[in-house]
Backbone bond lengths (Angstrom), bond angles and torsions (degrees), N, CA, C in turn:
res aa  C-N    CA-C-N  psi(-1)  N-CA   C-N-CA  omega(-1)  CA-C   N-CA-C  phi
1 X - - - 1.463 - - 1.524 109.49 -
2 X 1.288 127.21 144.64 1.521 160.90 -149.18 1.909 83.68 -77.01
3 X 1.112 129.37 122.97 1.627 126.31 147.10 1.724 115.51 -28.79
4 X 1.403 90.91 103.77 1.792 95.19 167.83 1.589 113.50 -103.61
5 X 1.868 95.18 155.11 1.543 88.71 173.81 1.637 121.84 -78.26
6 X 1.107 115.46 176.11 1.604 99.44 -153.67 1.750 108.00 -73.60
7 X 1.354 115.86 -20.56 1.502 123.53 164.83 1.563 107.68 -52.04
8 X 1.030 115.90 -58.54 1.736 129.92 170.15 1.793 121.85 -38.79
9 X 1.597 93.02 -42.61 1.170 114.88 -177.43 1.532 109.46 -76.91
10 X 1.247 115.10 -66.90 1.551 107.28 161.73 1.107 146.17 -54.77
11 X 1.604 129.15 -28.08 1.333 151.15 135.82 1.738 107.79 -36.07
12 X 1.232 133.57 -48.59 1.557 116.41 173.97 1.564 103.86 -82.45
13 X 1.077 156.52 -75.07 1.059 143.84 165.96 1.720 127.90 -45.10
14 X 0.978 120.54 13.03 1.615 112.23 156.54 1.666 119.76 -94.42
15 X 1.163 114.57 -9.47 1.664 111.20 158.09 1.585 98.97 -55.42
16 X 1.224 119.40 -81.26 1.334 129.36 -145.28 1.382 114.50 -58.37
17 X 1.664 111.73 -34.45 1.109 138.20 179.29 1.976 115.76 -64.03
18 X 1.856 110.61 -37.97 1.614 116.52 -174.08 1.559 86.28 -88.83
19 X 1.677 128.48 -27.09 1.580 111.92 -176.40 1.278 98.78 -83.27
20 X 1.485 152.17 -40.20 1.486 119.34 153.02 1.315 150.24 -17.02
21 X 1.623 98.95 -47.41 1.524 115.92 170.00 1.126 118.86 -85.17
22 X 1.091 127.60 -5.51 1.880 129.03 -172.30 1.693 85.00 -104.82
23 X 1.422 119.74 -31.32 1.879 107.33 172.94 1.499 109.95 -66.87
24 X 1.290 122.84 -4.31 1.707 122.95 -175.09 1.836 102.83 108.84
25 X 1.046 125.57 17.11 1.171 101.98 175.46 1.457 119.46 -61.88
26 X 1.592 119.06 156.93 1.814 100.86 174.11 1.361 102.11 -104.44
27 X 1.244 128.46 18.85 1.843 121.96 174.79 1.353 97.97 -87.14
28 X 1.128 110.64 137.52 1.760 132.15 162.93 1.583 99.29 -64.47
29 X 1.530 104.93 132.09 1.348 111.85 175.35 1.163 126.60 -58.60
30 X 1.813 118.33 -28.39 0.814 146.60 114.95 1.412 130.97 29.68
31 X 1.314 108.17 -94.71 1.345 139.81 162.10 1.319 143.95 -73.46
32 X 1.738 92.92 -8.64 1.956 114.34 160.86 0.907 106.56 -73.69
33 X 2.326 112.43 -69.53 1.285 117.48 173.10 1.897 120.22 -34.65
34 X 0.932 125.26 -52.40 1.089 132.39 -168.02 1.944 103.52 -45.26
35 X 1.618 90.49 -63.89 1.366 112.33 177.06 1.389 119.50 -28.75
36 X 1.551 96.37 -63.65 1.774 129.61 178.63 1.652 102.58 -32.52
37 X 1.402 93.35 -45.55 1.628 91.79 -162.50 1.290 116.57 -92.88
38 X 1.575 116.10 -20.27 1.319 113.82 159.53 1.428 141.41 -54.33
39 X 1.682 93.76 -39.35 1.478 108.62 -158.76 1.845 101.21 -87.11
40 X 1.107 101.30 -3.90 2.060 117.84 -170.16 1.179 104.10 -121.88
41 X 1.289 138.54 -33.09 1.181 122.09 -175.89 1.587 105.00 86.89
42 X 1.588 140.83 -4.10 0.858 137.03 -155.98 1.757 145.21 97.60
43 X 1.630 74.81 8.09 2.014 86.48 -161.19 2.012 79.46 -122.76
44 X 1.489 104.35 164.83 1.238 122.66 -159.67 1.593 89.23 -143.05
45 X 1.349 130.83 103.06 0.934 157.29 -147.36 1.597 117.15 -90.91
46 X 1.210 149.34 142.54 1.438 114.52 178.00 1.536 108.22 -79.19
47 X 1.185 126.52 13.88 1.421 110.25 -171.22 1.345 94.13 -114.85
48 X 1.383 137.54 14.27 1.584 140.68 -163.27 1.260 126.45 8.44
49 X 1.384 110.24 54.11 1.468 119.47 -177.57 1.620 91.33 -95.26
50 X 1.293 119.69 115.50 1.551 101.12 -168.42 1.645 89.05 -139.62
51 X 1.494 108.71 51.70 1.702 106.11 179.67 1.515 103.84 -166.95
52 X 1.568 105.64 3.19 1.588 105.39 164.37 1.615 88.35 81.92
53 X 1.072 162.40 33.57 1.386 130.38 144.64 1.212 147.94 -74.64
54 X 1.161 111.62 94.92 1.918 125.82 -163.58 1.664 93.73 -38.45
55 X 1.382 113.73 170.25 0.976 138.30 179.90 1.952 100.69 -66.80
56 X 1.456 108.69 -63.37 1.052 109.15 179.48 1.677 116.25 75.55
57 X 1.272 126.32 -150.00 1.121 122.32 163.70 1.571 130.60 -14.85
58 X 1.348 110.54 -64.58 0.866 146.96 -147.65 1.798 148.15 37.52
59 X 1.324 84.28 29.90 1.728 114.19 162.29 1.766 112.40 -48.93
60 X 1.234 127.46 100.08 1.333 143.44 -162.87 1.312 96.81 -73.77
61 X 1.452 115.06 143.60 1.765 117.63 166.20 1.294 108.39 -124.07
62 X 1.043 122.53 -158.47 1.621 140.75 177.88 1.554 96.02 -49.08
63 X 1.350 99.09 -68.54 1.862 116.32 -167.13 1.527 106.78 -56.08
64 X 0.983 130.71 -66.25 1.571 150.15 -163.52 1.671 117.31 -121.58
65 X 1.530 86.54 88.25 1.380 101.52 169.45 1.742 132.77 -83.94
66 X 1.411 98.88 31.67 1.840 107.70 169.59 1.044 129.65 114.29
67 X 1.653 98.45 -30.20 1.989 108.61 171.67 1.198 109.39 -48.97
68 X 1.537 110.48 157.37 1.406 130.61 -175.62 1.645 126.85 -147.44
69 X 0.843 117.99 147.60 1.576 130.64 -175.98 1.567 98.53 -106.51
70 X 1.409 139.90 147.26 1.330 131.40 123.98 1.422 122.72 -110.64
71 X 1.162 125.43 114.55 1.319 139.87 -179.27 1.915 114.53 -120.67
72 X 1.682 107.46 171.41 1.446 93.75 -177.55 1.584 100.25 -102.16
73 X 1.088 103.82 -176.31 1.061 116.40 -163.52 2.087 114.51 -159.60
74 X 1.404 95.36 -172.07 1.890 103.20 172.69 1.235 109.39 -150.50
75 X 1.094 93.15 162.74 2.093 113.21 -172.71 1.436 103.59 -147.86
76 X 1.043 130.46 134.91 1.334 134.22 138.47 1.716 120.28 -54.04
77 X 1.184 113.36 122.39 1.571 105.86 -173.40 1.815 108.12 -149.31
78 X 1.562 114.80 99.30 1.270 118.03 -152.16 1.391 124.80 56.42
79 X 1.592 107.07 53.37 1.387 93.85 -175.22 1.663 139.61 64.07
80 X 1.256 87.41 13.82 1.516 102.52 -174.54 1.662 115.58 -126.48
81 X 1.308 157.78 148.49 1.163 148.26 -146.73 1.827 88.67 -138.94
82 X 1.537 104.09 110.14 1.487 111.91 -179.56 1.707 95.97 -130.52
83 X 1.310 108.89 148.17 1.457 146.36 -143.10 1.620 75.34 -112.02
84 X 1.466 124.83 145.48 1.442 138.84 -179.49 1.458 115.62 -175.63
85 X 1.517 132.10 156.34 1.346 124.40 172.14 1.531 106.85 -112.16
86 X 1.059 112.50 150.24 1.965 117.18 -173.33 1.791 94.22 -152.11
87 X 0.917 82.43 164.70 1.692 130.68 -168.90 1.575 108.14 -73.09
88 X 1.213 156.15 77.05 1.467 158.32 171.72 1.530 120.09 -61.27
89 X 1.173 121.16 130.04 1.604 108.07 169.81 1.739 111.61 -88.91
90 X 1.345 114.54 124.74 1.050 127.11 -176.64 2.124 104.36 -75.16
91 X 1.148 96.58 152.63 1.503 106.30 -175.16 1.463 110.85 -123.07
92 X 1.555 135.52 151.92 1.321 136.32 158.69 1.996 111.41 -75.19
93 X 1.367 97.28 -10.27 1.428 86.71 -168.74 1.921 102.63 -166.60
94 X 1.133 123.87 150.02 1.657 114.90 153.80 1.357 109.69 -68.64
95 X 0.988 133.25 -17.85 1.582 102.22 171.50 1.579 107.40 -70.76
96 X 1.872 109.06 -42.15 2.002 93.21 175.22 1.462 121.64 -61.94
97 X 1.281 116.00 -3.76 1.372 113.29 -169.13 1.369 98.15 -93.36
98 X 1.264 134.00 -38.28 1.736 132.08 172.25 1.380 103.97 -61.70
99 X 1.083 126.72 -75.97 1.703 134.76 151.90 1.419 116.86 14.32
100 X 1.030 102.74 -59.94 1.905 124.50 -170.32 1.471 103.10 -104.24
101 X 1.526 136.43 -37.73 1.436 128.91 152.90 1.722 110.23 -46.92
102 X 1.355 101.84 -24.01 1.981 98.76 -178.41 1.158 113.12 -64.88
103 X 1.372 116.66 -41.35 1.286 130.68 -149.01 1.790 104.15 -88.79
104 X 1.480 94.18 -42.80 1.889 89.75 178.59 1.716 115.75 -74.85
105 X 1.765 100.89 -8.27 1.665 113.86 173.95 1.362 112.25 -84.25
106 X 1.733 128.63 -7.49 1.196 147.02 -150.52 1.560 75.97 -100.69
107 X 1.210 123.63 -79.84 1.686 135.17 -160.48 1.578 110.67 -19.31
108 X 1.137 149.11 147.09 1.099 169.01 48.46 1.564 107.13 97.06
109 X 1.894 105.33 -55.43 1.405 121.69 163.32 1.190 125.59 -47.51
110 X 1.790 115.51 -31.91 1.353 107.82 -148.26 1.442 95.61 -127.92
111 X 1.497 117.65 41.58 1.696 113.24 -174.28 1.268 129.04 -73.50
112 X 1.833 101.01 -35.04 1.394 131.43 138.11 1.926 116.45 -18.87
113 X 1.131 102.27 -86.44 1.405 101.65 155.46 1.309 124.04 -10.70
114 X 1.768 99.90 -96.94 1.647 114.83 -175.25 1.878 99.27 -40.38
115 X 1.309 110.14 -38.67 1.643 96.62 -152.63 1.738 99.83 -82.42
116 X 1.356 121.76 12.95 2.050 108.22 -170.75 1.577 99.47 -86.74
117 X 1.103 84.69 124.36 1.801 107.40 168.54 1.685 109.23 -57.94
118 X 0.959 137.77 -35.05 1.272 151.23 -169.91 1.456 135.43 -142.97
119 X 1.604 121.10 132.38 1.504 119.20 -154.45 1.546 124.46 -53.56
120 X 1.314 96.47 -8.37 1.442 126.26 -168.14 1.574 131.74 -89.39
121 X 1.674 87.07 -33.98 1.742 114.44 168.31 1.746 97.60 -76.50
122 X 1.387 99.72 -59.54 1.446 112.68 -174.83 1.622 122.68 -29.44
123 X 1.461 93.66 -55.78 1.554 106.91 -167.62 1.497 97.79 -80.69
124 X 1.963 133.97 -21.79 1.498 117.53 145.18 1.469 112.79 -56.04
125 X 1.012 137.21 -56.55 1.800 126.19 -161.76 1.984 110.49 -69.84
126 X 1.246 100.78 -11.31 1.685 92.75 168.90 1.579 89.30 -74.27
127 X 1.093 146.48 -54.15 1.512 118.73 -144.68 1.590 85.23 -87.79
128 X 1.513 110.69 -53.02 2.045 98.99 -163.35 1.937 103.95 -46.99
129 X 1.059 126.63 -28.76 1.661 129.43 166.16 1.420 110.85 -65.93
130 X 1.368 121.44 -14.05 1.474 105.31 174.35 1.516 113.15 93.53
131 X 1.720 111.61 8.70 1.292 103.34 178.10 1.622 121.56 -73.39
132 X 0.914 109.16 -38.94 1.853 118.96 157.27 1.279 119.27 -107.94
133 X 1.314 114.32 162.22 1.940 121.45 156.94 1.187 122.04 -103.13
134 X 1.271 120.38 -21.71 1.545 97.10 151.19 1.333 140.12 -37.90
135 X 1.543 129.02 101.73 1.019 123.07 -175.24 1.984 117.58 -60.27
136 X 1.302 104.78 -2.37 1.537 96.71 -176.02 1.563 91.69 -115.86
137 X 0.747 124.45 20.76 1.789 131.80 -176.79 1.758 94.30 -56.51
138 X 1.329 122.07 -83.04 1.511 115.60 167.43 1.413 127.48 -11.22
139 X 1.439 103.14 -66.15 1.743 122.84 168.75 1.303 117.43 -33.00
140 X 1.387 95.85 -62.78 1.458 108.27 174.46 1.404 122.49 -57.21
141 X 0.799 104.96 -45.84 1.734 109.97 175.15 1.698 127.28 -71.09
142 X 1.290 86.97 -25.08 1.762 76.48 175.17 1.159 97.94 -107.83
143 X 1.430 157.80 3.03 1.400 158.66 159.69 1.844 91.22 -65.19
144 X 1.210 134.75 -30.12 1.322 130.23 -166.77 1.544 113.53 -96.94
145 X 1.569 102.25 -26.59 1.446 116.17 174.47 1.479 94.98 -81.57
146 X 1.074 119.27 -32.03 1.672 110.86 172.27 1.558 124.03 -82.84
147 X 1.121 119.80 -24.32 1.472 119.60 -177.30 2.022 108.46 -83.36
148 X 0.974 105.36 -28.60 1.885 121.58 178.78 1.772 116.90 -104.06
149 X 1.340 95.82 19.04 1.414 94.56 -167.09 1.474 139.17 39.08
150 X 1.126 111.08 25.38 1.949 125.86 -166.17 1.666 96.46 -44.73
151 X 0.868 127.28 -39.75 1.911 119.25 -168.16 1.697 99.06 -47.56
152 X 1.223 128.27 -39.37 1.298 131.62 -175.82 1.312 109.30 -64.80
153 X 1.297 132.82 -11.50 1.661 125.46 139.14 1.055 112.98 -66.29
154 X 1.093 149.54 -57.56 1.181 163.73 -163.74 2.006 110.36 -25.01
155 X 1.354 88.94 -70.15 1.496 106.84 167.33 1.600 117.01 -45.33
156 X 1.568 100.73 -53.46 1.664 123.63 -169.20 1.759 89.15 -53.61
157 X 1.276 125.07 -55.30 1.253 119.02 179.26 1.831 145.65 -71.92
158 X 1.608 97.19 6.27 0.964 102.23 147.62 1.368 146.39 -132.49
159 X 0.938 115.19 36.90 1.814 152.85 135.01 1.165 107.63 -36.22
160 X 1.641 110.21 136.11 1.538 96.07 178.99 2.122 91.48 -146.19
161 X 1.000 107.97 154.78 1.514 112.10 -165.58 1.598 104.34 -116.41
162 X 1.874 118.50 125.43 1.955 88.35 168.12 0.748 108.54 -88.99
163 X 1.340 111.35 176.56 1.519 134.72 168.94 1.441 130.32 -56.14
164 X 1.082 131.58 124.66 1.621 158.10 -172.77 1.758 83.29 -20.96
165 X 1.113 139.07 139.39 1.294 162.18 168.76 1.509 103.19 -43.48
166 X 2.016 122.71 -68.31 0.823 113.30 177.94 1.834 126.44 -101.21
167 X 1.649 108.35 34.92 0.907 125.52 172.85 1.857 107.59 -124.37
168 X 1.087 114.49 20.40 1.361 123.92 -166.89 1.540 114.32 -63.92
169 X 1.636 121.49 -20.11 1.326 145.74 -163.46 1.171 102.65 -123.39
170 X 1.705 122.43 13.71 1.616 115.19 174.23 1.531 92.08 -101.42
171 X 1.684 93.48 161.68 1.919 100.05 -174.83 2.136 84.26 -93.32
172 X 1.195 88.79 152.10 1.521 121.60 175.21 1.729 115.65 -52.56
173 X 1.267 135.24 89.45 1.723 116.70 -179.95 1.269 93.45 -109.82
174 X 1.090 106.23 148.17 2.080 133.88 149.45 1.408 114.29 -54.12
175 X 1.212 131.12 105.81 1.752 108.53 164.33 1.375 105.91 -98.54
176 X 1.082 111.02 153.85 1.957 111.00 169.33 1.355 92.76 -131.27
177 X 1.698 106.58 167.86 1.255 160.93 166.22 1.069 126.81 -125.26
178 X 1.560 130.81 96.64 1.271 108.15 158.39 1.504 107.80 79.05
179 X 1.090 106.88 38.84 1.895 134.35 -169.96 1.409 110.17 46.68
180 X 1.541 117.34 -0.14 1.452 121.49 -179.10 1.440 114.68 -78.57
181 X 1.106 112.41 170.03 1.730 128.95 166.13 1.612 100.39 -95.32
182 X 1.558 99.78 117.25 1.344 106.60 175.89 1.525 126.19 -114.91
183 X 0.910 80.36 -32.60 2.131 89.02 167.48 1.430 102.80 178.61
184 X 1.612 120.05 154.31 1.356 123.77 158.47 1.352 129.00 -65.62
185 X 1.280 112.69 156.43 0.953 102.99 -161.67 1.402 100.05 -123.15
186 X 2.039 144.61 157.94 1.648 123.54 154.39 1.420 118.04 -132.50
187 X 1.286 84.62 128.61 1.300 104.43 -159.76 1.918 110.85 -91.97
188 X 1.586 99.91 101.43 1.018 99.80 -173.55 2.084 125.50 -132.89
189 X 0.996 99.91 117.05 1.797 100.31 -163.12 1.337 100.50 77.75
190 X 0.819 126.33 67.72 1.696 139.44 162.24 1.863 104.32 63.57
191 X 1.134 111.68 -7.64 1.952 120.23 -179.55 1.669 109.01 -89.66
192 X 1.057 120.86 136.05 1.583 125.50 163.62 1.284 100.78 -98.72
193 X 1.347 118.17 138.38 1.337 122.90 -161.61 2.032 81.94 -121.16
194 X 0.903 135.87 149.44 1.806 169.14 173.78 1.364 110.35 -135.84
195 X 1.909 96.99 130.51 1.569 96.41 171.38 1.847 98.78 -81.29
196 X 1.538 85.58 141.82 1.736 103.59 -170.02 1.469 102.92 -68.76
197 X 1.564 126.15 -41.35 1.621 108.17 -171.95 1.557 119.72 -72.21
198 X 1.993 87.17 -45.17 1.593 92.03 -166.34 1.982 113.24 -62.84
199 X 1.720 125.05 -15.45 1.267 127.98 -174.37 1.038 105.42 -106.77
200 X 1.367 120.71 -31.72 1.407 114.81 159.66 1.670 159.58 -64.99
201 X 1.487 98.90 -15.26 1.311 128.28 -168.14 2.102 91.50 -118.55
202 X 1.294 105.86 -24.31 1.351 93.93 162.85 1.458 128.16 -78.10
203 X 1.724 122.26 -32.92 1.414 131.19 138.54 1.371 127.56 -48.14
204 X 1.449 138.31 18.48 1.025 137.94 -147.97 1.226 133.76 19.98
205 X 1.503 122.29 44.26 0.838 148.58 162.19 1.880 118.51 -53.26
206 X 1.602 136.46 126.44 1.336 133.25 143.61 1.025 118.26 -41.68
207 X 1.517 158.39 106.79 1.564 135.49 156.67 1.441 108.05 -108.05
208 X 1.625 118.22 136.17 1.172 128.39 154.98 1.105 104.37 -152.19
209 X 1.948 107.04 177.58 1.591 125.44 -141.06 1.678 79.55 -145.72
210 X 1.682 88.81 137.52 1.332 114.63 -173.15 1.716 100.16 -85.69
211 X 1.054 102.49 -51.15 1.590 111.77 171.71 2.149 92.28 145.02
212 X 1.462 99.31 2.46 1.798 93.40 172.40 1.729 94.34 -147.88
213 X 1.258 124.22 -1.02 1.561 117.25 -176.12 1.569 104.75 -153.41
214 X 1.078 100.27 163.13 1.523 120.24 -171.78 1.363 103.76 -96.74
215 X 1.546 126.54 123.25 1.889 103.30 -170.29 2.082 80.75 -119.48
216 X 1.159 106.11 152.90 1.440 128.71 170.57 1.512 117.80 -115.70
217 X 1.552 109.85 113.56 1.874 103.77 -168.56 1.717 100.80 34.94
218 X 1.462 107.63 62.40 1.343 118.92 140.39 1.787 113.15 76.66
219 X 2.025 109.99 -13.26 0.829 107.12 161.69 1.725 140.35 -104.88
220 X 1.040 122.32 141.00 1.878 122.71 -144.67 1.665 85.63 -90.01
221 X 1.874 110.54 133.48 0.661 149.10 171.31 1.349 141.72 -90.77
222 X 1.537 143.17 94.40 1.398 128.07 -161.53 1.700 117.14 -34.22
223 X 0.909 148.56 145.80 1.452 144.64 -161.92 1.637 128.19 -149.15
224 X 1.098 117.83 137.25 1.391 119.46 170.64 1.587 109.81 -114.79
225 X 1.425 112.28 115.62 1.649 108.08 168.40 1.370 108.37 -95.30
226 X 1.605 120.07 117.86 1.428 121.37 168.47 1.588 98.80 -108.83
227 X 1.723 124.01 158.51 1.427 121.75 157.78 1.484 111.83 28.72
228 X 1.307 115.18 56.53 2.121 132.71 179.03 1.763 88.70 33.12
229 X 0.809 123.66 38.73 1.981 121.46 136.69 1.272 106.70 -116.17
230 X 2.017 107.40 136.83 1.096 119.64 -173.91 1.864 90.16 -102.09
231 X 1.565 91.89 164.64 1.724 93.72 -170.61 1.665 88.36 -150.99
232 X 1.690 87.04 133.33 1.597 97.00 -172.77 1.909 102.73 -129.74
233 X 1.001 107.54 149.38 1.802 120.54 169.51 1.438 95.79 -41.91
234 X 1.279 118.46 121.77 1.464 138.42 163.94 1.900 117.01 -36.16
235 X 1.839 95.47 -55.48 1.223 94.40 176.32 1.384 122.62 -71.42
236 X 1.179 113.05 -23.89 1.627 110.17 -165.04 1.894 92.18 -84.02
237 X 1.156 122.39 -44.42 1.319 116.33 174.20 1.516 112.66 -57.86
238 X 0.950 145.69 -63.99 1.739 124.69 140.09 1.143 122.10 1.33
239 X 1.377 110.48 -99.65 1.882 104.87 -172.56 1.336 107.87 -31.61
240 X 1.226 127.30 -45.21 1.440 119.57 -152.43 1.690 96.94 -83.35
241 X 1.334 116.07 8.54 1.345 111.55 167.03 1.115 104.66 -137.65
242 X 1.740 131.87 39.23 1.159 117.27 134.33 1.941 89.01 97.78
243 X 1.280 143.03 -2.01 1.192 142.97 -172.27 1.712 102.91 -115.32
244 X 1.279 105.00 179.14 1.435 124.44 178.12 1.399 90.18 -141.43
245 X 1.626 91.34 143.09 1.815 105.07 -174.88 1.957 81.50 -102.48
246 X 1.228 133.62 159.07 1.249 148.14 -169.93 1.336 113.74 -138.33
247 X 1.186 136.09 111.95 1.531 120.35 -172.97 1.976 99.36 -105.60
248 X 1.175 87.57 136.51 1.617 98.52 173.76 1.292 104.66 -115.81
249 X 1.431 122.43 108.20 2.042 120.23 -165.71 1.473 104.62 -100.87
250 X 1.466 121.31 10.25 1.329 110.50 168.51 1.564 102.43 -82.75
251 X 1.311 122.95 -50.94 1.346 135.56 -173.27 1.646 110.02 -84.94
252 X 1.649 111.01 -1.42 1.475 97.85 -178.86 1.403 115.90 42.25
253 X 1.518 118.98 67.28 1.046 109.83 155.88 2.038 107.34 -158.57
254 X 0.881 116.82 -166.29 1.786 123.12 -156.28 1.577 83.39 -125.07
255 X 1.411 115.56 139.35 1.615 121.25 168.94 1.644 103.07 -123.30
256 X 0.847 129.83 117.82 1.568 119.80 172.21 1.483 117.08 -99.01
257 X 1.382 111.53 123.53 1.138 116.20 -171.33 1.585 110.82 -128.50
């Protein structure tokens, strides 16, 4: 992806980032964004590793199944700042890369972490846990949560929305775009149902309503109207824009490509 300015930069990744936190994440949106922008410089990578996590182990989960980047990098090491190359875990998407940042924040190491009341404590217990060596790593981070106002996600992410009336008994999916979080999706009798305007008109999609179906660039779509949102099959709203919906069932989620 093209160098964005850092408004740009936070604006595409704060969808994906407030639907993390409304799934239970304990990072302040806050304090991801912040992260995001430290650890990149501002660029969004195709491998969306956007928090520095080495390969490490490399015991594969749901999120991160083994791919890798090697690039260089820095460490603080005795007080000293040495230049080195390491091992990256490559991602299908930023939502797996938050996903799999949860899980190494879940560990034992990082309880500190999970437990800060505030974005501010937070962004101290990543370094006192050993998540960076930069000793100004903290500094840095809340000077950035302060200069872009990031706390104003914060709120956005803990909001929580129900489910469509007559989708109330569908299980919950993620769809992405473009490694983003693009809308939910419910997945019900083997169909993912998508609201047709709001995913569609963001793909540059036509949407209109016959007054019983949802039509996409002019063609009519099987449909569910709940609360005046129409809701159409994921895949068929795809094709008709030229995409493939992709299901990844370790991570439960839809990739459109």
């Amino acid at each position: 992806m093209a160098q964005l300015s850092r408004n740009q930069f936070f604006a595409v990744l704060a969808p994906t980032v407030i639907k993390i936190r409304r799934e239970g994440s304990t990072m302040f949106p806050s304090v991801r964004l912040a992260q995001n922008l430290l650890e990149t410089g501002g660029v969004i990578h195709p491998w969306y590793n956007l928090g520095g996590i080495k390969v490490g182990s490399g015991q594969s989960n749901a999120y991160w199944q083994g791919e890798a980047v090697v690039k260089g990098t820095w460490e603080v090491v005795d007080g000293r700042s040495e230049t080195t190359r390491a091992a990256f875990r490559a991602y299908k998407s930023v939502y797996h890369f938050y996903k799999d940042l949860d899980l190494l924040l879940a560990t034992p190491r990082y309880e500190r972490v999970r437990k800060a009341l505030t974005p501010e404590r937070q962004a101290d217990m990543l370094f006192a846990c050993g998540y960076a060596t930069d000793p100004a790593y903290p500094t840095k981070l809340k000077s950035i949560i302060s200069q872009y106002g990031l706390k104003r996600y914060d709120a956005a992410g803990s909001k929580q929305f129900p489910k469509p009336e007559k989708l109330k008994d569908a299980e919950l999916i993620v769809v992405l775009y473009q490694g983003q979080f693009i809308s939910d999706g419910y997945l019900l009798g083997g169909v993912t149902w998508v609201p047709a305007r709001l995913f569609g008109e963001a793909l540059g999609g036509a949407i209109d309503w016959t007054g019983t179906q949802v039509t996409v660039n002019g063609s009519a779509l099987e449909s569910i109207l709940s609360e005046a949102t129409g809701y159409v099959p994921v895949r068929a709203l795809a094709a008709e824009l030229g995409l493939t919906a992709n299901w990844d069932p370790l991570a439960r989620v839809i990739l459109l490509e």
